[in-house]
N, C-alpha and C positions, 0 to 999 in steps of 0.2 A: 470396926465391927468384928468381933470375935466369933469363929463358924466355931461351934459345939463338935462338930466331926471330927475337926482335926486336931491330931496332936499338938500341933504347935504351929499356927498359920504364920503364914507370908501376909505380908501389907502391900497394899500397891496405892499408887495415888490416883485420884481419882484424872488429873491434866494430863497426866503422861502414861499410863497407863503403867509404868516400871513397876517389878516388884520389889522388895526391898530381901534382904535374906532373911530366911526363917531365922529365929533366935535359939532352933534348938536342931539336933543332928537327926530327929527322930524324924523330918522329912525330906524329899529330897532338895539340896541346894537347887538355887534358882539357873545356874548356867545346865547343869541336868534335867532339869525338867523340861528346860527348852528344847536340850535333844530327846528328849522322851517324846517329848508332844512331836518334834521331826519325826521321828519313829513311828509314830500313831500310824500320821498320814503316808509315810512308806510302806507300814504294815495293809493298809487299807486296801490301796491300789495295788500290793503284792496279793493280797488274796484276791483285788477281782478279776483276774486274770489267770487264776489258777485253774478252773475248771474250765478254760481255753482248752487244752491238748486232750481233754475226756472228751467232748465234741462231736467227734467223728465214732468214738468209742460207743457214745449214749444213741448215737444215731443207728447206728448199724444194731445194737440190742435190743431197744425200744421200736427201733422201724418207726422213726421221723424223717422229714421232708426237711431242706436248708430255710426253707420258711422257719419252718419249727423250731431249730436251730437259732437262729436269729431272733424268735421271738423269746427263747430262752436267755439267751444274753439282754435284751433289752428288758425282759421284767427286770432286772438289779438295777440298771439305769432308773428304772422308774421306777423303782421302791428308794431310791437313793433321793429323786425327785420329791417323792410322797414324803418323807423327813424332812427336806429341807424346806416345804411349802408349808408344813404343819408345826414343825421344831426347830426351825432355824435358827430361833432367837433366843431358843431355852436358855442357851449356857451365858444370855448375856441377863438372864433372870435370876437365876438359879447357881449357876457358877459354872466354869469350865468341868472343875472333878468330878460333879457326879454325875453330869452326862456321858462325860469318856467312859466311867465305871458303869453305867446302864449297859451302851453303847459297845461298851468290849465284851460284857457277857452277854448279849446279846449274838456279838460274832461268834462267841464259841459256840452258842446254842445251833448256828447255821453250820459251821463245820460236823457239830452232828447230827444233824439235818441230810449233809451232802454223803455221808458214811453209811448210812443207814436206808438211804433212799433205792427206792424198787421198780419207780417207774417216773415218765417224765414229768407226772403230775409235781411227786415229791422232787422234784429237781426244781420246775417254778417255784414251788413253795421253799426250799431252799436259797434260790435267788433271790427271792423278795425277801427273805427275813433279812440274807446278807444286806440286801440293797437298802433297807429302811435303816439296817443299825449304823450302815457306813455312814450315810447321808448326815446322821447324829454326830458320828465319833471326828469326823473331816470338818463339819462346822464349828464343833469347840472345839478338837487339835490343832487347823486354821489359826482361830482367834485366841487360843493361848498361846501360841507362838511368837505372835505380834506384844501381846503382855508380858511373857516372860523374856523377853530378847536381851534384857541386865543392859552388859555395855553395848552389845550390837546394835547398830542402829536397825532402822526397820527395813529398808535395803535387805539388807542380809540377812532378813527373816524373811521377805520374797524369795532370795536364794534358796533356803534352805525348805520352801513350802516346792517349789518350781524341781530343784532337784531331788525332792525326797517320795515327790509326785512321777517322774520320768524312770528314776532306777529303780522304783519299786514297777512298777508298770513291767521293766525289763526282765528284773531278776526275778520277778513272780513269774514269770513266761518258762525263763531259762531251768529255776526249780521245779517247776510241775511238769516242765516236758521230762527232765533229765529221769524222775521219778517216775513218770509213766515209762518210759525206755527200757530202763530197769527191767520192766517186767514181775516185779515181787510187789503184789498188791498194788496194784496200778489205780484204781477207783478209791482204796482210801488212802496212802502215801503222804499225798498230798493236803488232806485233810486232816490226817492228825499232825502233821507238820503245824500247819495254821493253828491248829487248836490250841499245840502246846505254844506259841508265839503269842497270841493272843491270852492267854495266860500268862506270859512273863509282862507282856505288858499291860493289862489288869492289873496287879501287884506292882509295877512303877505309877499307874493312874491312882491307885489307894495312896500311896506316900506322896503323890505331889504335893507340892503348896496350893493353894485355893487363891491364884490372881484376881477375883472378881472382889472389888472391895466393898458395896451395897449392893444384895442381893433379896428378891422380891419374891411372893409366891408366885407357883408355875402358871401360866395361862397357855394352855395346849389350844391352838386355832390357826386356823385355816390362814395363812399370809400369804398377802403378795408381795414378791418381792421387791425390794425400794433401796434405791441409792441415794444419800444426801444430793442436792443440788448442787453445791459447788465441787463435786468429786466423779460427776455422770461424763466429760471427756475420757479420762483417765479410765473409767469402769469400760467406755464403749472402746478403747483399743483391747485394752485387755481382753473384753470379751471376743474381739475380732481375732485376737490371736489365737484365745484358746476353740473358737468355731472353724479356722482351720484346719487346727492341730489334733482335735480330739475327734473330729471327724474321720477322718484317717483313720485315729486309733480305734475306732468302734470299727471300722469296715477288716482292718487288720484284723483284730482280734474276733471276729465273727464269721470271717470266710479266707483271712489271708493264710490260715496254715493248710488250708484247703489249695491256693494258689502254690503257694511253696511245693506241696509235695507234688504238683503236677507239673512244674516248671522244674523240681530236682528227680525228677520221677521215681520218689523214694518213696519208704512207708516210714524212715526211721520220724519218730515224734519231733527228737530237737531239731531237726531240719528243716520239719513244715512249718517250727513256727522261728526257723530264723530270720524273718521276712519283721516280723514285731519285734526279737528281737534287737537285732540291728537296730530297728527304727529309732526306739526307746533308749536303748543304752549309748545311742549315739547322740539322741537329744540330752539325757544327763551330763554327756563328755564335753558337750559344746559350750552347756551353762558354765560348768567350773573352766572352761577354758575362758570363755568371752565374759563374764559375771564384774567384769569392768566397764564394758559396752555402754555410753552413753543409752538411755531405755528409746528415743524415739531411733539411731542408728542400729538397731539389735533389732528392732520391731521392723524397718523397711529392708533392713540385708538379710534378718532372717525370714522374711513373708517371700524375698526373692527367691532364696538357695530354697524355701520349702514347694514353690510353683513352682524350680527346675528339678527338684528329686519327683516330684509326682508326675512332671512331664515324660521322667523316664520310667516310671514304673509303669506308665499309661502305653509306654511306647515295647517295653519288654512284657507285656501281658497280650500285645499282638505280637510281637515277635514269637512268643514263648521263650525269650530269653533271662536264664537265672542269675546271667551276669549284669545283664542292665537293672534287673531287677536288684538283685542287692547294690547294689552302688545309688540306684536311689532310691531304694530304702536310707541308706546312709545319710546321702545327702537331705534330701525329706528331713529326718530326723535330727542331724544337726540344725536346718533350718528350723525347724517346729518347736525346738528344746528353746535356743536363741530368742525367736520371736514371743515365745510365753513366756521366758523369763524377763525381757524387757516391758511387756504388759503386765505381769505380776508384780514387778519390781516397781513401778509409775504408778499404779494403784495402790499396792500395803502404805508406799511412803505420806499417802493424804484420807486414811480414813481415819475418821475421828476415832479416841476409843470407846467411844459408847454406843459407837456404830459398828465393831467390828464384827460381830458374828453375823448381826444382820447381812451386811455386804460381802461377806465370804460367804454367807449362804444365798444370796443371787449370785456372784460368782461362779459356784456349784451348778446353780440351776443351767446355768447357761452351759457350763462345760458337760451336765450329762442328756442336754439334750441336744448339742453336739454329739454325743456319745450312741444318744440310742435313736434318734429318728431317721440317720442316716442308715444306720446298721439295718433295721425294720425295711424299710424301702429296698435297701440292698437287697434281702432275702426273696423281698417280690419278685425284682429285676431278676434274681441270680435265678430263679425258675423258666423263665421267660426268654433268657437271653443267653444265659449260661457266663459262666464264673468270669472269662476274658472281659465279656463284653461290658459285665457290671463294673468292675476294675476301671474300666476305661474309661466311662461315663464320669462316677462318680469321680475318679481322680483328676476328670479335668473340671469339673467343680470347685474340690477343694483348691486346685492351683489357681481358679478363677479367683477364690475369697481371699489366698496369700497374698493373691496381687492389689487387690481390693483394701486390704491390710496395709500392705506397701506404701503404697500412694497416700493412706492418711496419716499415718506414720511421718512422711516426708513432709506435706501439707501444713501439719502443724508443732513441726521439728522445733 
């Protein structure tokens, strides 16, 4: 079937999902758009953690509460939600391209959204635009990736979904703090960075190839999310890995640069949020180290080392110690990287492909509400009990689910 948009489409087969090369230079080759579509989802997760380090900035101007706070970060969670309960399956309707192309100007409309914004209303309303178009762009960036992978097997499109998910996380932390630091336009810096990145990659999503090879009108509704039956083992570790790992990361990223700078007892920005960074760029280092890892040994060592880095950050949050804390921030984070790359990796390899945006869009659902009902609760607690003692709770929690993880992992090794 010949799509009328594109200059010169890719073919893909309907059994295996491969695409074939385009037959003309006018779009991009198929091993490129594979790292394009990587790109998407490192772009994605780089931006939702850019307006991490503004935080404390928008709180002290606006005069919000860490409640407030927290409920700011979780509306993107659940505008990310709201996309993928409502559009999950678009791009397995419609095709991969032109949801990304939605999907990416959509993001830049939220970066000027975040530039332009005056109070903390327009800051929700910024999150949720972000949080609906990511939801879009991560479920056919996801399920292109797995299409376009040429000779890589699927394996290594788990890889490249697992690491491009963790160093974006990271380095979205490390650029938006370094820019707030700066000091030179610290509120928009950051966002016209996003803006113009989301831009270059808008014009790589225009030239991809179109991997969907029978594609149907849109049916925009309400789904629940669904995993074939013979693939629901391999979806429930996955998801067990990424409901330790992303839990963490919402608490991180919504009160942990808060922790940092009272344990460094500094103001400088990239300091308070070395506590995420670390986490995150240690889980990325772990994947491309261990990315040979049989998936159920990766899944039980790494659910272990992520219960011992939480035990110490549980244990250096009563201490007030910065040094137990970064060390298991580290270790955390290599565990967490490890353990979701073995469950990302055991699941891309058995979904069918006419399942796959489906199933990366439960996926999603599960890793952002990981993401945001811990974070939400957090902010109660953090009111209540003050920043140590929520740290404390919560982290032996999630070392509770590593372990939880571990064992099934091992069980049916």
């Amino acid at each position: 079937m010949r799509d009328p948009v594109l200059l010169s489409p890719a073919t893909a087969s309907p059994a295996t999902g491969r695409v074939a090369p385009a037959r003309s230079g006018r779009t991009l080759p198929p091993r490129l758009a594979y790292w394009h579509a990587a790109a998407v989802i490192f772009l994605c997760l780089f931006a939702s953690v850019a307006p991490s380090p503004l935080y404390p900035f928008y709180a002290v101007t606006w005069h919000f509460s860490p409640l407030t706070l927290t409920l700011v970060y979780a509306t993107y969670a659940f505008g990310v939600l709201a996309a993928l309960l409502t559009a999950g399956r678009v791009s397995d309707q419609v095709g991969r391209r032109p949801v990304l192309l939605a999907a990416l100007g959509t993001l830049m409309v939220s970066s000027v959204l975040f530039i332009t914004a005056s109070s903390v209303t327009w800051l929700f309303v910024a999150r949720g635009v972000q949080g609906v178009a990511t939801g879009a762009a991560l479920s056919a960036a996801s399920a292109a990736l797995l299409d376009l992978r040429g000779r890589r097997d699927l394996v290594s499109a788990g890889l490249a979904n697992a690491v491009a998910s963790t160093a974006g996380l990271g380095l979205g932390q490390l650029a938006s703090s370094a820019l707030v630091q700066s000091g030179a336009a610290p509120r928009t810096l950051p966002y016209v960075l996003l803006l113009v990145l989301f831009a270059v990659a808008l014009a790589g999503a225009f030239w991809m190839p179109e991997p969907v090879p029978g594609r149907s009108a849109l049916r925009l509704t309400l789904q629940r999310p669904s995993v074939p039956a013979g693939i629901r083992h391999p979806f429930l570790l996955a998801g067990l890995a990424v409901l330790g790992s992303w839990s963490i990361g919402g608490l991180y990223f919504s009160l942990g640069a808060q922790l940092s700078a009272q344990l460094f007892s500094t103001a400088n920005v990239i300091l308070a949020g070395v506590g995420g960074i670390t986490l995150t760029l240690a889980a990325a280092a772990a994947q491309l180290v261990f990315r040979r890892v049989t998936p159920w040994l990766g899944a039980s060592a790494g659910s272990v080392a992520l219960a011992a880095g939480m035990t110490l950050i549980v244990v250096a949050a009563a201490v007030s110690s910065s040094g137990l804390f970064l060390a298991g921030s580290f270790i955390a984070g290599a565990g967490f990287g490890v353990a979701f790359l073995a469950g990302l990796r055991q699941l891309t390899s058995v979904i069918p492909a006419e399942h796959r945006a489906a199933v990366m869009s439960a996926f999603y659902v599960v890793a952002y509400l990981s993401l945001s009902v811990p974070a939400v609760l957090a902010g109660v607690v953090v009111t209540h009990l003050g920043l140590e003692t929520t740290f404390e709770i919560f982290g032996s929690v999630v070392a509770g689910i590593a372990l939880t993880m571990a064992a099934e992992a091992w069980r049916t090794r």
